[in-house]
C-alpha positions in Angstrom: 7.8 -14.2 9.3 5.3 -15.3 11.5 1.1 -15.9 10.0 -0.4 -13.3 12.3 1.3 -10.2 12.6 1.8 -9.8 16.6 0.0 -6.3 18.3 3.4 -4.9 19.3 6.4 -5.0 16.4 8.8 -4.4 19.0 8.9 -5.4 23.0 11.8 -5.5 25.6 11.3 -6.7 28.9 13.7 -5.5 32.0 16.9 -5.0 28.9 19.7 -4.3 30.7 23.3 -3.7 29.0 26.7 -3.1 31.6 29.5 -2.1 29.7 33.4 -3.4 30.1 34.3 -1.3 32.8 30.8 -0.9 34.5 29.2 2.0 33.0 25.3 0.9 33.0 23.8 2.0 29.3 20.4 0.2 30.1 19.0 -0.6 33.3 15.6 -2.6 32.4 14.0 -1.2 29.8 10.2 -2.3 29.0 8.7 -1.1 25.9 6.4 -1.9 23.7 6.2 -0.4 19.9 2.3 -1.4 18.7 2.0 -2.6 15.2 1.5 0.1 12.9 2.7 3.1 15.1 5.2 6.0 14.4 7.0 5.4 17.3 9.6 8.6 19.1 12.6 7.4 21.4 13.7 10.7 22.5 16.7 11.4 25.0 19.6 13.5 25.6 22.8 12.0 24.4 23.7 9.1 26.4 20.9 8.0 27.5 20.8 4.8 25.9 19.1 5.2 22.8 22.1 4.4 21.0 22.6 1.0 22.9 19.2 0.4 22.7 19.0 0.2 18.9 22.0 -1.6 18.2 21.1 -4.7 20.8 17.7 -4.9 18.7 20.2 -4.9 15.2 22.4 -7.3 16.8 25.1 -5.1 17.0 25.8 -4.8 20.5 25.2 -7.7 23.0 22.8 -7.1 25.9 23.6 -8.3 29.8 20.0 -9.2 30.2 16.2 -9.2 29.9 14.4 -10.4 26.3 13.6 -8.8 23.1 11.4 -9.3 20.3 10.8 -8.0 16.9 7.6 -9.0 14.9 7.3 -11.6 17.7 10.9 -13.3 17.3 13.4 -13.5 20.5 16.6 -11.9 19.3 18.3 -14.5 20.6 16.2 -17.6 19.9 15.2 -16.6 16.8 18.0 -14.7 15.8 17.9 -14.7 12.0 14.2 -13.7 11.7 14.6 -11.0 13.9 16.8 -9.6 11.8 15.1 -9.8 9.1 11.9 -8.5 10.4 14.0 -4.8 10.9 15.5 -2.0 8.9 18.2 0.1 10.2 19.2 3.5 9.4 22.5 4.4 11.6 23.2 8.0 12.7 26.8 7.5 11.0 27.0 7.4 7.2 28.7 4.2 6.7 28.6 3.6 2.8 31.4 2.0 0.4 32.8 5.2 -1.2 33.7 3.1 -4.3 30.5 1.2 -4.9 27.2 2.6 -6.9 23.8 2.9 -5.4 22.4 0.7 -7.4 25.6 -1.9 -6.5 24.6 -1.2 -3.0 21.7 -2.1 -3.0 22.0 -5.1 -5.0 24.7 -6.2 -2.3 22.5 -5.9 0.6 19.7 -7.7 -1.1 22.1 -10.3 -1.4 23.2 -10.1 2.2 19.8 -10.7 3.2 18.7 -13.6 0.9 16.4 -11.5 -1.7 16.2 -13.9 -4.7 16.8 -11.2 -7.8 13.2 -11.8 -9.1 12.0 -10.2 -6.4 14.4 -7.3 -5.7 13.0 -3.8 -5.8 16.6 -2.0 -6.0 15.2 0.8 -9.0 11.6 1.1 -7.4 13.7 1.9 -3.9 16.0 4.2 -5.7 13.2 6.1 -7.7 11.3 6.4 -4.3 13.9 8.0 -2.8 14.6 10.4 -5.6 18.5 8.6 -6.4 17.5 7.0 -9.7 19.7 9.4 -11.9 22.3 8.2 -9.5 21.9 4.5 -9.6 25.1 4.6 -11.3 27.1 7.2 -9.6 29.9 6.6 -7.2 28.6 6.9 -3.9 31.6 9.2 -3.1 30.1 11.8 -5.4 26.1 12.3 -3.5 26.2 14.8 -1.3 25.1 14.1 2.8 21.8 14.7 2.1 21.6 12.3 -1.0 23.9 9.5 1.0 21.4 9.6 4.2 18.7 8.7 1.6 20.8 6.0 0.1 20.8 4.2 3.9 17.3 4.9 4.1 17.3 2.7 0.8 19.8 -0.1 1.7 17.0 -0.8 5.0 14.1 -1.5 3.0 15.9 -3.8 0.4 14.5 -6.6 2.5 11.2 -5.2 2.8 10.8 -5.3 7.0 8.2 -4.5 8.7 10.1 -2.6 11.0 11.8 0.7 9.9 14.2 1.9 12.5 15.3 5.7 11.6 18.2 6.8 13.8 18.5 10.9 13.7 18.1 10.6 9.9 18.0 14.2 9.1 20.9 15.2 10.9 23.0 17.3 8.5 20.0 17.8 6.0 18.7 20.5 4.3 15.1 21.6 4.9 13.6 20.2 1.9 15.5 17.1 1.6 14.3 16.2 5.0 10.3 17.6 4.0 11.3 14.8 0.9 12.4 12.1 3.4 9.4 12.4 5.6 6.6 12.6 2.9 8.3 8.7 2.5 8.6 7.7 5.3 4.7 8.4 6.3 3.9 7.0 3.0 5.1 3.4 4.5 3.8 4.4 7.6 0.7 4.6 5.6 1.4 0.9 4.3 2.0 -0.3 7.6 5.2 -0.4 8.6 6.1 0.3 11.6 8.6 3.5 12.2 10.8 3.9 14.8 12.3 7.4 15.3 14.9 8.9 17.3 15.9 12.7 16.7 16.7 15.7 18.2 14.6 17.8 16.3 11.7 17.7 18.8 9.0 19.2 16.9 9.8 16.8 14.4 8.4 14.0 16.7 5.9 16.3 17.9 4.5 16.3 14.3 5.4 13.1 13.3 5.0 10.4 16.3 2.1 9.1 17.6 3.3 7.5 20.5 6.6 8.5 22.4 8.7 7.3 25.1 11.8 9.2 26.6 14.9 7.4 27.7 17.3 8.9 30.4 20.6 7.3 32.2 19.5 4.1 30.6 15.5 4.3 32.3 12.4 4.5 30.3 11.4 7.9 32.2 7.9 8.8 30.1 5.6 6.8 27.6 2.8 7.3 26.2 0.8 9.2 23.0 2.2 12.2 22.0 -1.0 14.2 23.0 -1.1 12.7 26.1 2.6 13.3 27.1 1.9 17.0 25.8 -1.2 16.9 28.4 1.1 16.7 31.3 2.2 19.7 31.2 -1.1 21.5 32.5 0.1 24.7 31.2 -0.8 27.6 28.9 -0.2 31.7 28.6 -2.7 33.8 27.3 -1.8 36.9 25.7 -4.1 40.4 26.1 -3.0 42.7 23.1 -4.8 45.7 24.7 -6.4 48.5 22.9 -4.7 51.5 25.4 -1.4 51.5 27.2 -1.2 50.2 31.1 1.6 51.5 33.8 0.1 48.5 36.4 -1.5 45.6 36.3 -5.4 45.4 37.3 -6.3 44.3 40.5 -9.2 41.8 39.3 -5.7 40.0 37.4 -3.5 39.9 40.4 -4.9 36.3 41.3 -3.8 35.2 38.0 0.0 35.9 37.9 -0.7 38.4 34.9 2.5 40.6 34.2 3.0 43.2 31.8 5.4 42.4 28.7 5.0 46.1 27.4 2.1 48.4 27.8 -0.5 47.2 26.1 0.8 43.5 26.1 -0.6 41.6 29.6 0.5 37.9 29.9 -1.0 35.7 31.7 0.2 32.2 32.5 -2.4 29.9 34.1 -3.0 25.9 34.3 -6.2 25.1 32.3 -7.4 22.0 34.9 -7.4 24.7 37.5 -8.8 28.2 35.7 -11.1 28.7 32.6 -9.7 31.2 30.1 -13.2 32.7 30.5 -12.6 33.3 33.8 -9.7 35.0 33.3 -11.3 36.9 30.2 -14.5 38.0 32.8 -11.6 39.5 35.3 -10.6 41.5 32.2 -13.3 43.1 31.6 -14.2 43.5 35.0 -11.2 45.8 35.4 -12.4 47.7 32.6 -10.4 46.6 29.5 -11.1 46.5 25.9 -9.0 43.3 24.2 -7.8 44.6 21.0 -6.7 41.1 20.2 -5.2 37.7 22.0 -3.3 34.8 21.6 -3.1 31.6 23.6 0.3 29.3 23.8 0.2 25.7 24.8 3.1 23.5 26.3 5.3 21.5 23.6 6.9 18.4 23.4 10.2 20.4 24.4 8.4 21.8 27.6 7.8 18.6 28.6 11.3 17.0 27.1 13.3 19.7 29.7 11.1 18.9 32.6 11.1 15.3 32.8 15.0 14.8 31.9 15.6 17.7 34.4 14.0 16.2 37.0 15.3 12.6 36.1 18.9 14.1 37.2 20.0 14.8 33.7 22.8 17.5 33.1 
């Protein structure tokens, strides 16, 4: 490892990666993970999140541009690179015949982790496998073997975690388990680096985001800020009397009746106050039993920038 920890864990510059035959996976990706960040690579499938990740593991060759992790070329400086990341593949790719605790003892070797300072029952009890240690690995169930891979990628302590759709296939409070974790070494610095499919998962969870589509970086930037582009919101009149027609002070608004008493109202906050909107209301004579107000999502924004990017 280097002495001073560099500002951005991870940062490509123009990656590219062709494929025998010619399909283009990347085509000059630049991206910078900061230190210390919960970092989201979202995509649809095939967009190159997959190639992405496994030229930063050395798994998968790229065509060109540079990469770093903790400040080490993956090519120059091969060796530390690696060891400065943690991978957790979207496959379950575990020896059926060896124990956790064998596992990770194997991996620690693979990586140069002298025993005295091997953490392989501290990783297991952290991940709640310590009354497996022992077990065949053939006997955990899926949510109990993604754990496990969670485990083998911290034998080495990295500073970078990458987690590639880790909860795929696990139950809801496995994956609650799983993330109370993985924020708890978020919490101790290490940098996370998340792809999923479960959008408001990121939403929650990232603090920064960047989408990927047909192999371009299409959006980056904090999650609330990403969010903020979509300059949209629907207010919701729960009225206290049934209406056949909407008001004429609510016409300018694009208001539309769900039901009778329900009047929806979809405007873009940079352009009209809700109080505006609320003043028209009242104007026309109507008593608000109750309302709600709905803000775009990541998923809102997901849709309209992979739409527009040509996806499928």
């Amino acid at each position: 490892m280097i002495d001073d920890p560099p500002a951005n864990a991870i940062e490509t510059d123009n990656l590219r990666k062709t494929y025998a035959g010619g399909v283009v996976a990347l085509k000059g990706v630049s991206l910078a993970v900061p230190r210390g960040s919960f970092f989201g690579l979202l995509g649809p499938n095939g967009a190159g999140k997959s190639t992405l990740i496994n030229i930063l593991a050395g798994l998968a060759v790229k065509s060109g541009g540079t990469a770093r992790i903790w400040g080490h070329d993956i090519d120059r400086q091969e060796r530390r690179a690696r060891a400065a990341i943690g991978v957790v593949p979207q496959e379950i790719n575990i020896d059926p015949f060896f124990s956790p605790f064998e596992l990770l003892e194997l991996q620690a070797g693979f990586y140069g982790v002298p025993r005295r300072r091997r953490r392989t029952g501290a990783i297991l009890e952290a991940m709640g496998l310590a009354d497996k240690a022992g077990a065949y690995t053939r006997t955990l169930s899926g949510g109990m073997k993604r754990r496990l891979l969670v485990a083998k990628a911290l034998v080495h302590d990295p500073p970078v975690l990458i987690l590639d759709e880790p909860t795929a296939g696990v139950d809801i409070d496995l994956r609650q388990q799983l993330w109370d974790y993985v924020r708890h070494l978020n919490d101790q610095g290490i940098t996370i680096v998340l792809t999923t499919h479960y959008l408001e998962e990121a939403e929650a969870l990232c603090d920064r985001i960047a989408i990927i589509d047909h192999g371009d970086i299409i959006a980056e930037d904090t999650t609330h800020g990403l969010v903020g582009r979509l300059d949209n919101k629907t207010l919701t009149l729960v009225l206290d009397r049934d209406l056949d027609a909407v008001p004429g002070t609510l016409t300018p608004y694009n208001a539309e009746l769900r039901d009778p008493r329900h009047l929806v109202v979809r405007y873009r906050p940079s352009e009209t106050a809700i109080g505006t909107i609320l003043e028209a209301a009242n104007g026309a004579g109507l008593t608000i039993a109750d309302l709600t107000t709905e803000e775009a999502d990541l998923e809102d924004i997901f849709l309209q920038l992979t739409r527009a990017s040509g996806a499928p």
